[in-house]
C-alpha positions in Angstrom: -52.0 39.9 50.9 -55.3 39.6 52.7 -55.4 41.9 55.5 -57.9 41.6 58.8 -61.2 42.9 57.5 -60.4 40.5 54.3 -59.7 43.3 51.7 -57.4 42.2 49.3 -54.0 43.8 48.2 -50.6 43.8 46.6 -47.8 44.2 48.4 -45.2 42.2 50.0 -45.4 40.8 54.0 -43.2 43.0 55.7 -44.9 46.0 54.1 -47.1 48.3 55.9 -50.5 47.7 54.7 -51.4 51.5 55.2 -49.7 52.1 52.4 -50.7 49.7 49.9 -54.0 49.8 47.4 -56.9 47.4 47.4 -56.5 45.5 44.4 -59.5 47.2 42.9 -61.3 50.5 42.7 -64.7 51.0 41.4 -66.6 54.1 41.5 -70.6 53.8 40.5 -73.2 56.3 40.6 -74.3 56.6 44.1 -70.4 55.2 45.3 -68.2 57.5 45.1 -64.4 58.1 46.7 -64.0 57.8 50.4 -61.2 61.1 50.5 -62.5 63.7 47.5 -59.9 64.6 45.2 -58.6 63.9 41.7 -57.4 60.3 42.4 -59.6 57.7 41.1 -58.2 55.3 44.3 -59.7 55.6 48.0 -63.3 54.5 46.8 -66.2 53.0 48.5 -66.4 49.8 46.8 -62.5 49.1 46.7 -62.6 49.4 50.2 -65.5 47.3 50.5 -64.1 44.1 48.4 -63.4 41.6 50.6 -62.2 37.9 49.7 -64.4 35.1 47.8 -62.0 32.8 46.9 -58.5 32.3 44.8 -56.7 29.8 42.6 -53.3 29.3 41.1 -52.5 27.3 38.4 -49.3 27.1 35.7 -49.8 29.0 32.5 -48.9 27.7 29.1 -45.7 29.8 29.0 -44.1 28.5 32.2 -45.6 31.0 34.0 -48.1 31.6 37.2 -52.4 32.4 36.4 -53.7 33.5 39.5 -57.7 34.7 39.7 -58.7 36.2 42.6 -62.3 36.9 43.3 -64.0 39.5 45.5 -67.3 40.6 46.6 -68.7 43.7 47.5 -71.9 43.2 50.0 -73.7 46.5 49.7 -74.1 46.9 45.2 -73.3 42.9 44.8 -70.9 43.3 42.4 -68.2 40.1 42.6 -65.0 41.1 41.0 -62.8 38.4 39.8 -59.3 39.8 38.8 -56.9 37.9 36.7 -53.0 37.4 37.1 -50.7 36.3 35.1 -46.8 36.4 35.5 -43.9 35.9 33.8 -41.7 32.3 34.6 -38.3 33.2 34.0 -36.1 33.9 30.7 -36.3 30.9 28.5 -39.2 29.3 29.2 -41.4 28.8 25.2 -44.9 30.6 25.2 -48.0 30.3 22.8 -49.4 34.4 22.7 -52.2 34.8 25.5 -54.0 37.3 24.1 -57.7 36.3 23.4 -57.6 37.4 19.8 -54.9 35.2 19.0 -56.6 32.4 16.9 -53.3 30.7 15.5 -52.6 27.4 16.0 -48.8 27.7 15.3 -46.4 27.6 18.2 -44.9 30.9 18.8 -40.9 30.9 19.8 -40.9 33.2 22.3 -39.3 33.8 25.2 -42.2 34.2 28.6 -40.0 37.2 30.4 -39.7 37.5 33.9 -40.6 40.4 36.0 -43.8 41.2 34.7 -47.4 41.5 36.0 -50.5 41.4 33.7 -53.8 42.1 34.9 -57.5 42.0 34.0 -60.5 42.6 36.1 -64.2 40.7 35.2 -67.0 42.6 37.1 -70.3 40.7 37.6 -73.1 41.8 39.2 -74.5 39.1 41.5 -76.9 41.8 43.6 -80.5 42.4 43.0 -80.3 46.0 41.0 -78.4 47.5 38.4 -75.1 49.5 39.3 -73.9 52.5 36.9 -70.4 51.9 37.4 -68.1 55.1 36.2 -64.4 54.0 36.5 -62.8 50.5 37.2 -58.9 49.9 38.0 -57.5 47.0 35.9 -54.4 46.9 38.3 -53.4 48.6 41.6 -49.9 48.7 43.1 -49.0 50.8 46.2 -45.9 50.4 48.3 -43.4 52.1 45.8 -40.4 53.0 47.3 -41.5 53.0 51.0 -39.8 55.9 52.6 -37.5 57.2 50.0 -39.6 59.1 47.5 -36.9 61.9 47.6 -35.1 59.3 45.0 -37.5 58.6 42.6 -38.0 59.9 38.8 -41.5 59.8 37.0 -40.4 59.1 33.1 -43.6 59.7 30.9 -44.0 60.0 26.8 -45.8 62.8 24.9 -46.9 62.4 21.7 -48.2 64.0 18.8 -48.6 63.9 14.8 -45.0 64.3 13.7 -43.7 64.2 17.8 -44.1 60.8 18.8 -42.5 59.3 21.7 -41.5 62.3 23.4 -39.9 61.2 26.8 -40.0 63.4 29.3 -38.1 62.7 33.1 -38.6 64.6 36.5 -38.1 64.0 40.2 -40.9 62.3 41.6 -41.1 65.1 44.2 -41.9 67.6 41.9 -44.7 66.5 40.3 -46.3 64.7 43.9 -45.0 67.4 46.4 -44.6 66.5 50.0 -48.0 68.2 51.9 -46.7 67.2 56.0 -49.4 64.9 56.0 -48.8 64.3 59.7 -50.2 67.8 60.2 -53.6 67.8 58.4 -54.7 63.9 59.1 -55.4 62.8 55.3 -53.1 62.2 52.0 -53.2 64.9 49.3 -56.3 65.1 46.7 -53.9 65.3 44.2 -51.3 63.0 41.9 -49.8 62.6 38.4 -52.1 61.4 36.1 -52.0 60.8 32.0 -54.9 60.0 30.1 -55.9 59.6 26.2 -58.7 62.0 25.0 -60.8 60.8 22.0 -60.3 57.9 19.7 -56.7 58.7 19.1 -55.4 56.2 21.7 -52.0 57.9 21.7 -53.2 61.5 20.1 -51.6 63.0 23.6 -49.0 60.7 25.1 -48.4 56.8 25.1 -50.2 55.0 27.7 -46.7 54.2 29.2 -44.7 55.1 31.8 -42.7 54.5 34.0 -41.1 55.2 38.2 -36.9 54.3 38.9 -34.9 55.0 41.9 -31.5 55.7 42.7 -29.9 51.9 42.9 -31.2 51.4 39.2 -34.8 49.7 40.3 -37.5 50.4 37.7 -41.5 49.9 37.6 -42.4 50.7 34.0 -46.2 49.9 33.0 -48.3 49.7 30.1 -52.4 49.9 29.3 -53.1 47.8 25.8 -56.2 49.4 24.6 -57.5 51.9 21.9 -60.7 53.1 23.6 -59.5 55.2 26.0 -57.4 54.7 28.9 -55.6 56.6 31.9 -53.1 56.2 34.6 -52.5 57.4 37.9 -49.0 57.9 40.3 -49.2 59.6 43.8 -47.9 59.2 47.4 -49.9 57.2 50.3 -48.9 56.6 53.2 -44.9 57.6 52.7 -44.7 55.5 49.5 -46.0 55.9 46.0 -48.6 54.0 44.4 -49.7 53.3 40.4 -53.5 52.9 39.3 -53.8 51.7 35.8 -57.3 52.3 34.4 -59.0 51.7 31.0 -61.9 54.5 30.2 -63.8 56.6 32.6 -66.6 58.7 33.2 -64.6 62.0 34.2 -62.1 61.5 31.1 -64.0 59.4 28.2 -67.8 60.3 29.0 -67.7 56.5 29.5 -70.2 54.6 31.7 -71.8 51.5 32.1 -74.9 49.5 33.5 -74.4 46.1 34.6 -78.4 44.8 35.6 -78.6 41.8 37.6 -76.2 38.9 36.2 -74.6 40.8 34.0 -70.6 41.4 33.7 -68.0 43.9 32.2 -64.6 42.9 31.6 -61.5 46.1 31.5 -59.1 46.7 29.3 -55.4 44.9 29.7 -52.5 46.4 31.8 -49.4 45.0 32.2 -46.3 46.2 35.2 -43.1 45.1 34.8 -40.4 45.3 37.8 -36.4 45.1 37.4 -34.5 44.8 40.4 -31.5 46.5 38.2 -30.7 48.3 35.1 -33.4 50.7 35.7 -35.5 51.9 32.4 -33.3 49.7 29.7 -33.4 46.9 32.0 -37.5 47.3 32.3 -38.0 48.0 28.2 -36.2 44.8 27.9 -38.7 43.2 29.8 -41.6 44.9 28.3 -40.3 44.1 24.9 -40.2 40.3 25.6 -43.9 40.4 27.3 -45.0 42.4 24.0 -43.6 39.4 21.7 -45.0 36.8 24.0 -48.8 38.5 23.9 -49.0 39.1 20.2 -50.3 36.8 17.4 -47.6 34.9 15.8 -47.0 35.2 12.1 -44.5 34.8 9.2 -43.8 38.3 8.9 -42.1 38.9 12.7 -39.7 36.1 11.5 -39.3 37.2 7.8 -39.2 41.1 8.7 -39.0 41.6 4.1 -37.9 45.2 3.0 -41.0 47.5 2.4 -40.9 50.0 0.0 -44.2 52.7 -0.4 -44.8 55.1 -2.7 -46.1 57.9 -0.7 -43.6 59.5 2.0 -41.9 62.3 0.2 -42.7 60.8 -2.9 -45.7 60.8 -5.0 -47.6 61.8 -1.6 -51.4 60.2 -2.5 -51.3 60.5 -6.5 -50.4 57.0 -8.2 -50.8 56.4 -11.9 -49.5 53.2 -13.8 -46.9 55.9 -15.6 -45.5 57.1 -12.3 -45.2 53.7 -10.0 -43.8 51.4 -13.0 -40.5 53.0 -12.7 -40.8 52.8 -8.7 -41.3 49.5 -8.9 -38.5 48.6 -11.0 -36.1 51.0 -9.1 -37.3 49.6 -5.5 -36.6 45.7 -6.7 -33.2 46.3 -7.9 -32.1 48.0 -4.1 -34.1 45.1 -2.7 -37.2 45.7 -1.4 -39.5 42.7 -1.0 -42.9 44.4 -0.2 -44.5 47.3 -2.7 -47.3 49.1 -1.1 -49.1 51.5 -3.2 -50.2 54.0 -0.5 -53.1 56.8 -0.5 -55.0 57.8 -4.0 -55.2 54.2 -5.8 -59.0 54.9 -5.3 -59.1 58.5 -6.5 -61.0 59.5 -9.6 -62.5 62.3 -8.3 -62.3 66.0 -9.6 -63.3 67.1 -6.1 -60.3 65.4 -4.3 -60.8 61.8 -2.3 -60.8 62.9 1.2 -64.5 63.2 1.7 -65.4 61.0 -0.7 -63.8 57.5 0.6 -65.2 54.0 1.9 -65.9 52.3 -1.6 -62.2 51.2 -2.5 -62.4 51.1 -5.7 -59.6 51.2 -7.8 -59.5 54.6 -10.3 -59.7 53.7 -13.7 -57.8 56.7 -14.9 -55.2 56.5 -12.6 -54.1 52.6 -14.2 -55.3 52.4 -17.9 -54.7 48.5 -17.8 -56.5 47.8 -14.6 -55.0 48.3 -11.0 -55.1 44.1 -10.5 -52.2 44.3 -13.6 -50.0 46.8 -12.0 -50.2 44.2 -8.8 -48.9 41.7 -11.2 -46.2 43.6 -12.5 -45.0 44.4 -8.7 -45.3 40.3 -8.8 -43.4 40.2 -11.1 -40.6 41.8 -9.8 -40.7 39.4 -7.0 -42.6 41.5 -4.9 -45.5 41.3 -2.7 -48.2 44.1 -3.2 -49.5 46.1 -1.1 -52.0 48.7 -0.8 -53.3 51.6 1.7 -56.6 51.8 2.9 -58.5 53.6 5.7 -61.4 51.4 6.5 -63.1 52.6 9.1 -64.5 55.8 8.1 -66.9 56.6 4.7 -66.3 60.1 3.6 -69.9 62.6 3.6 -69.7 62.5 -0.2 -69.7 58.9 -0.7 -72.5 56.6 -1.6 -72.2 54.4 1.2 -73.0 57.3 3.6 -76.2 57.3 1.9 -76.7 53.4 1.5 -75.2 52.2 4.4 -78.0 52.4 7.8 -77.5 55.0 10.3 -77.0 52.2 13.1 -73.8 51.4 11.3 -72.2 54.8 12.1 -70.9 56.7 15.1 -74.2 58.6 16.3 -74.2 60.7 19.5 -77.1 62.1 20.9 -79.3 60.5 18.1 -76.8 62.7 15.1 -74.4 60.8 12.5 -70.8 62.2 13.8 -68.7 63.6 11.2 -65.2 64.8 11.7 -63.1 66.1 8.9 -65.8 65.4 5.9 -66.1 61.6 7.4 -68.2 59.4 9.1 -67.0 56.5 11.5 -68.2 53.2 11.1 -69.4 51.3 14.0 -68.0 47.4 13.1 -70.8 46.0 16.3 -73.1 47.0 12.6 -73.3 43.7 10.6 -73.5 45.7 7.7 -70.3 48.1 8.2 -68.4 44.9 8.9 -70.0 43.2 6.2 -68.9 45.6 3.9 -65.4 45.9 5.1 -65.0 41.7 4.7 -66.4 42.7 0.8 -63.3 44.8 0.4 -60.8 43.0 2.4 -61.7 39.7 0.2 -62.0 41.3 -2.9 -58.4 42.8 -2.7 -56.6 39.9 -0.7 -58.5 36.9 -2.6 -59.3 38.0 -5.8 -56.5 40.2 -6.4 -53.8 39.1 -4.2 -53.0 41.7 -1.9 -50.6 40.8 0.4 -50.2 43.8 2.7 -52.8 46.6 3.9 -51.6 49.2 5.7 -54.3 50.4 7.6 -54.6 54.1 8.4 -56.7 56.3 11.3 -56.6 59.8 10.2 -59.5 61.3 12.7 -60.2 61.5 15.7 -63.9 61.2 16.2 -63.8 62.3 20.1 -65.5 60.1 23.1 -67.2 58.1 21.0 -70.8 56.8 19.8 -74.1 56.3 21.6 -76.3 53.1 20.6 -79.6 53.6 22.6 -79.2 54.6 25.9 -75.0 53.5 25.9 -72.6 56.2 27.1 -70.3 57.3 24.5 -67.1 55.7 25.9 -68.9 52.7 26.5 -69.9 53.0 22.7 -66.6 53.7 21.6 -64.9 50.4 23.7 -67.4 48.0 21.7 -66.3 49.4 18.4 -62.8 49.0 19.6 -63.6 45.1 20.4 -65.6 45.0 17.6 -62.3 46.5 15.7 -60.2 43.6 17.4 -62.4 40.7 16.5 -62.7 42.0 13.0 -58.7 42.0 12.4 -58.4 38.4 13.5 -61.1 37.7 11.0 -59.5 39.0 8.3 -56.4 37.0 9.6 -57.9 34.2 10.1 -59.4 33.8 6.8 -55.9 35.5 5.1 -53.6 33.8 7.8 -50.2 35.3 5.1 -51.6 38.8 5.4 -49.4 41.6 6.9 -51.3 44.6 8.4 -49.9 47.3 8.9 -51.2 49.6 11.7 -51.5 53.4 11.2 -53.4 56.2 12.8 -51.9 59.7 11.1 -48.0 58.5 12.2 -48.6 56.8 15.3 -51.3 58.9 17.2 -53.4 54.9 17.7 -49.8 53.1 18.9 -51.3 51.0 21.8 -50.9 47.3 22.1 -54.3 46.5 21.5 -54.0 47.1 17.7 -50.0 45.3 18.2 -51.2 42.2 19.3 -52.7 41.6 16.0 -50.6 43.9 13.1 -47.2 43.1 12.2 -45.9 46.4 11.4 -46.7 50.1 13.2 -46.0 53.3 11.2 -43.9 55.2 14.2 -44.5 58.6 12.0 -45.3 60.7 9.1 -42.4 63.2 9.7 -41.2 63.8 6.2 -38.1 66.4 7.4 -34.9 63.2 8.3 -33.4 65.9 10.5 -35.8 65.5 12.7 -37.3 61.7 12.8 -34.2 60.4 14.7 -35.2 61.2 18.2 -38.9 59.7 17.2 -36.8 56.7 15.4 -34.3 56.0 18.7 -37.5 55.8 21.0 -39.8 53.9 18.9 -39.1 50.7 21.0 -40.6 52.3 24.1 -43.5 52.0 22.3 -43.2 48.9 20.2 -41.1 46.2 19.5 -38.0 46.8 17.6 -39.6 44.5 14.8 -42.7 45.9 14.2 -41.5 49.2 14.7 -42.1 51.1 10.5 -39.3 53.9 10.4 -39.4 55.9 7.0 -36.1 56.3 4.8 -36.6 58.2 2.0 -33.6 59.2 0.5 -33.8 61.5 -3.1 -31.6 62.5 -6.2 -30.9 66.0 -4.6 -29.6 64.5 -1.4 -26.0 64.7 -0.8 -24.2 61.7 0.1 -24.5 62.0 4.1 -28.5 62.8 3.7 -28.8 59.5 1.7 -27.2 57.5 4.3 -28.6 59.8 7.1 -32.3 58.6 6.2 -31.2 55.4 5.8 -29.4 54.6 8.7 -31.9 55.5 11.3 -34.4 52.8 9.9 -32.0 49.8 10.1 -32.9 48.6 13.5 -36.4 48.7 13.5 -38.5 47.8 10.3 -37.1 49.9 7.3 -40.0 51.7 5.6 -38.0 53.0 1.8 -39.4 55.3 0.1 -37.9 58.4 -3.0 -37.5 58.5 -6.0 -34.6 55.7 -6.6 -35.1 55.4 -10.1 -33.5 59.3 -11.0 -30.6 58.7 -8.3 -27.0 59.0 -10.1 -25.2 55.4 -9.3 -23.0 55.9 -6.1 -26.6 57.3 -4.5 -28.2 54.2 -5.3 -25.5 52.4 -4.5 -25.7 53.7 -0.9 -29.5 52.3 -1.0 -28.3 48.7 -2.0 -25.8 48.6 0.5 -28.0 50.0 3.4 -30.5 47.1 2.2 -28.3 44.9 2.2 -26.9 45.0 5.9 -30.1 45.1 7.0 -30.7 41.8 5.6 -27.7 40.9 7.4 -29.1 41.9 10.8 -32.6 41.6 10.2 -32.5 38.1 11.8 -31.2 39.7 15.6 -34.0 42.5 15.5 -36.8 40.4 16.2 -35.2 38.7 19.3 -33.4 41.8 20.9 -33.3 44.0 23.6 -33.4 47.9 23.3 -31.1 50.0 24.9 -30.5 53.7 24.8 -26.9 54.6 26.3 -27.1 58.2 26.5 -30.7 58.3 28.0 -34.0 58.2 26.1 -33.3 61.3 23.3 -34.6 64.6 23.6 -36.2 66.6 20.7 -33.8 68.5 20.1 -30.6 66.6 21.1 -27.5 67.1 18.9 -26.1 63.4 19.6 -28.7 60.4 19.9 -27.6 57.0 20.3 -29.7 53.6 20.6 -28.6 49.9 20.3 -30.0 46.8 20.7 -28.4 44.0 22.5 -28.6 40.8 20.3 -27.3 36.9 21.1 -24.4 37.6 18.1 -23.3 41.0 20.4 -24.6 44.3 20.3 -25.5 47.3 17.5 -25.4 50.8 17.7 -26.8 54.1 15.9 -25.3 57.0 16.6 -26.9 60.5 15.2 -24.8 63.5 15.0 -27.1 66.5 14.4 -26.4 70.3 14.1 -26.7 71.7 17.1 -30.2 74.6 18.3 -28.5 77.6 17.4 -26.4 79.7 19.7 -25.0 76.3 20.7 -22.6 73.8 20.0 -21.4 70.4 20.0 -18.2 68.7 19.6 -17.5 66.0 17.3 -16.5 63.4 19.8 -18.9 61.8 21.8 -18.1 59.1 24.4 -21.2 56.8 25.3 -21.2 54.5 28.4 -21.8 50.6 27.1 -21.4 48.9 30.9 -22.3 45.8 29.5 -19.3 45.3 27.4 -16.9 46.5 30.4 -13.8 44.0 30.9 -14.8 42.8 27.4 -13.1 43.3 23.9 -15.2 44.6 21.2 -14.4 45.0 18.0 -16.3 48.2 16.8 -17.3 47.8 13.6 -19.0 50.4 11.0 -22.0 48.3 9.3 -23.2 51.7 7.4 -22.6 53.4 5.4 -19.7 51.6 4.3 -16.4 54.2 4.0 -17.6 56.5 6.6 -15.1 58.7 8.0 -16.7 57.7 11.3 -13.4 56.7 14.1 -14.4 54.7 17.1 -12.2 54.0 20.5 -12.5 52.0 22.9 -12.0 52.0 26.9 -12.0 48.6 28.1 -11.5 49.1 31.7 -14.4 51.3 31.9 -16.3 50.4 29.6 -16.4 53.4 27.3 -17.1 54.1 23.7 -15.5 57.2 21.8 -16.9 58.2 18.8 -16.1 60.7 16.0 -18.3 62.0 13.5 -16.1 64.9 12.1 -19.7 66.6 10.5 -23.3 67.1 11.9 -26.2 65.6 10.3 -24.4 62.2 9.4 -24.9 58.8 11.5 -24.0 55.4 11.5 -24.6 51.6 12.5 -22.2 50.0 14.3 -21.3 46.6 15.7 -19.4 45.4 18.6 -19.0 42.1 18.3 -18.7 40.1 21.9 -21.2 38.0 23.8 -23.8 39.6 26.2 -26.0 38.7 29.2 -29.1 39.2 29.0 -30.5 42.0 31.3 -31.2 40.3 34.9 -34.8 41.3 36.3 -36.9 39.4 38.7 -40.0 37.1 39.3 -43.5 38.2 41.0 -44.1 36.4 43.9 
């Protein structure tokens, strides 16, 4: 809405406009915040913007394009902000994101009920402005006058503890200060932000608000180069600020002179009217599929076997894989990757000494390019690891290589953990990453790379007078436009993204790879928690979940690993080859189903029906609702000690209530699992009779979709 000094903001028209947000907040050297605090809202500029000029027009997936533009009369700046909506469940959608270069129709649904934003700054004034933060999307008039009932949900995350949810009354994070009393709102509110080049080293850039009748706003910043958000009362309602890098967070800043422009980072907000937080991830799931770049792999979803997790852990030879590679065809894997060491014939250790990627000659007496044959030849694809953007300190290309092709700050190379960080804006850092990339893909015939992040190299790098934040977004774009190179030039290529686990999970990187490692957590007992919330942070189908089951497993460990990867991508790894028959006969049949369901992954809905898991939870459950019905994992675990847990659990499935299921145990086959159900109220019992066992399940009926609703 535009109110009566023409400032511009969202909100609906029988809110009160005290309480809504201008649609964008700038601070700039010299333009500070009108109210002092720690909220990055209330500034100068924002309140300045006033209306240019707007158009609407249809967008190719059904749905609404709206660009707004606003000028501010004091600095010049005009800022034109971009949004797009969704148009309603079953409208077709070719993927929006600018790096998307394929041509091929993508079969996506264009969900309703989101809100995607983008903001493109231009200076149109006579002298340069230093700006220091910008808002990508604003949204006040949460909840007007019933804050009491909201819940802030927010992730942690860190190596090995990813996708830690965390839940708390609204009101105790944003207390209520009797602003009648003092005049002014608080200087204070909720705020998460990534630190470093470890997009999601601290937490995942989303999060999410729901109230007591089951509404949900859940939102999501898609980039790798820093990024924070914001929650906090004005006015008697909340608002959310979604903002890409800033001065007071990522040492970022940036100069726009006299015609020139800056353009943030994505954010999408997605609003369900009902179903609160599973409703909203199924929302947020569909806008993920409809922004990526399509490809054969989200439809294929193969079985990916790699060598390293728990395994031979970064030490290939010819002598040890060969029996992998037979072992992993005959349970059905489809995909080989040869992970970490392939490269290594140094006495010294390959850590510091990376960036060539070379293969080691006395790892693979015959040549590395035969052992990809021989994985072939098995009728698998091959696949290798590789870490390309840093060159370790002891490596020849840190001496060949120019300086200006590096992270620098303050004039100094960075180095982090015996590397160096390449700076891909350098033609010759990317040139010699397209060297590698072709020389493995085309002449050998590569068909996967998983690509691994395993420092964080802090704010970022400085080229001339640049701010490092500012420095570390253009390597970040420079990042993205490199990736769709290397797709577009290998369209069949599956990349695999990787920072440590998933400490770089954002949807920048998932708009171009395929496949996200969720983890490197090597003990099973505790990835399920990380494995159930995965899909908060990606989609179910590009979400890498490591089973590694071994010859010293019991039975219930084998099928323990292996059923928590099954509804997401499965990542196998172990040593199959020394397993005694009925343990490798677990593997087959745990491959098996999930080439059975494999199809319903990559166009389903998560849902979690005992909440989002905690770490140390006993029981953990999540499903996905599919168009064949709906599938369930259910985790028993041994209980912290000095506590205990029953063997029954009953889980809530409202969806299925006045419906008749047919539970059904897809794995592992001859489980002693017993299953009851409660039509009239919708009710699942369960009984695993020991801890640390799980299982899949079906229940076989036809679902609705969740119902959300359109922006207006």
């Amino acid at each position: 809405m535009v109110d009566t000094t023409g400032s511009v903001r969202l909100g609906g028209p029988d809110q009160d406009t005290a309480c809504l947000v201008p649609l964008v907040e700038i601070t700039a050297t010299g333009h500070g915040r009108l109210w002092s605090g720690e909220r990055f809202i209330e500034t100068a500029v924002g309140e300045r913007l006033v209306y240019r000029d707007h158009e609407t027009a249809a967008s190719a997936g059904g749905g609404r394009r709206t660009t707004i533009r606003l000028t501010d009369p004091v600095t010049g700046l005009m800022a034109e902000v971009l949004l797009e909506t969704g148009a309603g469940t079953g409208t077709r959608s070719r993927s929006t994101h600018p790096q998307n270069r394929s041509t091929r129709p993508q079969s996506r649904r264009t969900p309703a009920g989101f809100l995607r934003a983008r903001v493109r700054l231009v200076n149109e004034g006579s002298a340069p402005v230093r700006l220091e933060s910008v808002s990508t999307l604003t949204l006040g008039g949460v909840a007007e006058g019933a804050l009491d009932g909201l819940t802030l949900h927010w992730a942690d995350n860190d190596w090995l503890a990813e996708c830690r949810w965390r839940q708390a009354p609204f009101r105790d994070q944003v207390v209520p200060l009797s602003r009648s009393a003092h005049g002014h709102e608080g200087r204070g509110c909720f705020e998460r932000h990534s630190q470093g080049s470890w997009s999601t080293g601290r937490h995942l850039p989303v999060a999410a608000l729901t109230d007591r009748d089951g509404r949900a706003w859940l939102w999501q910043i898609e980039s790798s180069a820093g990024w924070r958000f914001e929650t906090g009362e004005r006015e008697g309602a909340a608002y959310v600020a979604l903002f890409g890098p800033d001065d007071a967070h990522h040492q970022w800043q940036h100069t726009l002179a006299p015609g020139q422009e800056f353009t943030t980072v994505p954010a999408v907000l997605v609003r369900a009217e009902t179903g609160g937080l599973d409703a909203a991830f199924g929302v947020l799931t569909d806008y993920r599929r409809s922004i990526r770049r399509d490809h054969p792999d989200l439809h294929a979803l193969p079985v990916i076997y790699n060598d390293y997790m728990n395994t031979l852990m970064g030490d290939p030879t010819t002598e040890r894989l060969l029996p992998l590679i037979e072992s992993a065809a005959a349970a059905g894997a489809e995909v080989f990757v040869i992970d970490a060491g392939w490269y290594d014939d140094d006495a010294q250790g390959w850590w510091d000494a990376v960036g060539a990627w070379e293969p080691a000659r006395n790892r693979f007496p015959g040549g590395l390019p035969k052992l990809l044959d021989t994985i072939r030849s098995h009728g698998m694809t091959p696949g290798l690891w590789l870490e390309p953007e840093v060159v370790g300190v002891r490596s020849p290309l840190a001496r060949t290589l120019p300086d200006e092709a590096f992270f620098r700050r303050g004039g100094l190379r960075v180095t982090e953990h015996g590397r160096h960080h390449l700076d891909l804006r350098h033609p010759a850092a990317r040139a010699h990453l397209d060297e590698v990339v072709d020389r493995l893909v085309g002449d050998w015939g590569v068909g996967y790379l998983k690509l691994d992040y395993n420092i964080n190299i802090g704010p970022g790098t400085q080229n001339g007078p640049e701010s490092p934040g500012a420095g570390l977004l253009g390597h970040h774009r420079a990042h993205l436009d490199w990736l769709a190179s290397v797709l577009d030039r290998h369209p069949g290529l599956v990349l695999e993204n990787c920072g440590s686990g998933g400490l770089r999970m954002d949807y920048a990187q998932l708009t171009l790879a395929q496949v996200q490692s969720t983890s490197d957590q090597q003990d099973l007992l505790r990835y399920p928690p990380i494995a159930a919330a995965a899909p908060t942070a990606v989609t179910p189908e590009q979400a890498a979940v490591w089973a590694y089951p071994q010859p010293h497993f019991s039975p219930d460990e084998v099928a323990f690993t292996l059923t928590g990867a099954l509804l997401g991508r499965i990542h196998l790894s172990g040593f199959l080859h020394l397993m005694s028959a009925g343990q490798f006969a677990l593997v087959r049949s745990a491959i098996s189903v999930y080439r059975d369901i494999r199809r319903e992954i990559q166009d389903a809905h998560p849902f979690w029906p005992l909440g989002l898991p905690g770490w140390e939870d006993p029981w953990i459950t999540q499903g996905l609702r599919t168009e064949d019905g709906t599938l369930l994992t259910v985790w028993r675990r041994e209980p912290p000690a000095g506590t205990a847990a029953p063997g029954v659990l009953t889980i809530p499935l409202p969806h299925l209530r006045g419906s008749r299921p047919t539970p059904v145990v897809l794995y592992p086959a001859g489980s002693d699992c017993t299953t009851q159900w409660d039509r009239d109220r919708g009710l699942l019992t369960v009984r695993l009779p020991r801890p640390d066992t799980a299982v899949l399940l079906r229940l076989a009926t036809g679902t609705a979709r969740f119902q959300t609703v359109t922006w207006a």
